[in-house]
C-alpha positions in Angstrom: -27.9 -21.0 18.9 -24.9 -21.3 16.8 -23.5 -18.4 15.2 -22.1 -18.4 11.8 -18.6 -16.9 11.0 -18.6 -14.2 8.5 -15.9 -13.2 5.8 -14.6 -10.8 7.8 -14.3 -12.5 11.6 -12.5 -15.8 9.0 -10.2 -12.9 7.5 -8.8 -11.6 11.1 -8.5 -15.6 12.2 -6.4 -16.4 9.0 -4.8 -13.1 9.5 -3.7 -13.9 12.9 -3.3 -17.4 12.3 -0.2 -16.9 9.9 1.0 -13.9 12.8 0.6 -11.1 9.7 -0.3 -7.6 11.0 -3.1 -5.4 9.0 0.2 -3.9 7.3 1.6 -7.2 6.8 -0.9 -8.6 4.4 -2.4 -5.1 2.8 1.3 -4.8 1.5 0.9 -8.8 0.2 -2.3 -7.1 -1.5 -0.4 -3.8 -2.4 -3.6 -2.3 -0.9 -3.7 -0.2 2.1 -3.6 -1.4 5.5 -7.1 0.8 6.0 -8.7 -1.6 2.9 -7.7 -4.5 5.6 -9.4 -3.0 7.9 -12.4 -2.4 6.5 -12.8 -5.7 5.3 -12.4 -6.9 9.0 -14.9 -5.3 10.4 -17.4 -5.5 7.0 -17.7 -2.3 6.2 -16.9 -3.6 2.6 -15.5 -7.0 0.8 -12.6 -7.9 -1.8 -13.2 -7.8 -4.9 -12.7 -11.8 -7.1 -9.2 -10.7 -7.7 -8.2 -10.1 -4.2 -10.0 -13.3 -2.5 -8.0 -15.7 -5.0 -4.8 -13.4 -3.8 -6.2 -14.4 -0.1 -7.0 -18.0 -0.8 -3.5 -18.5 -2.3 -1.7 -16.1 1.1 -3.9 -18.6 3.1 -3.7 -21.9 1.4 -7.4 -21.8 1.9 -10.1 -22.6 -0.8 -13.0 -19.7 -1.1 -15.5 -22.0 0.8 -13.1 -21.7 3.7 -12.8 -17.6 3.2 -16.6 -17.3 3.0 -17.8 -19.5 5.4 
């Protein structure tokens, strides 16, 4: 069975993939570093404003975000 990647399992492998910390990118998002969290493990999501904020930190279209 293949399992589908979820917002917040793309957000920690962007995340890691550009080497930023929780810290690194809430500051970025001038959010706090528990927001990061909790969008990590999908306790909640961004808001519109804050996924194009990701997409441009990224360089990754929404698609690629929500996917």
């Amino acid at each position: 069975m293949i399992r589908k990647i979820n917002f917040a399992e793309n957000l920690k492998l962007f995340r890691k993939s550009k080497k930023l910390k929780q810290k690194e990118l809430a500051e970025l998002l001038q959010v706090n570093q528990r927001t990061i969290s909790a969008w990590e493990k999908g306790v909640s999501e961004p808001s519109f404003t804050y996924l194009e904020k990701l997409s441009e930190i990224f360089d990754e279209d929404f698609n690629g975000l929500l996917e």
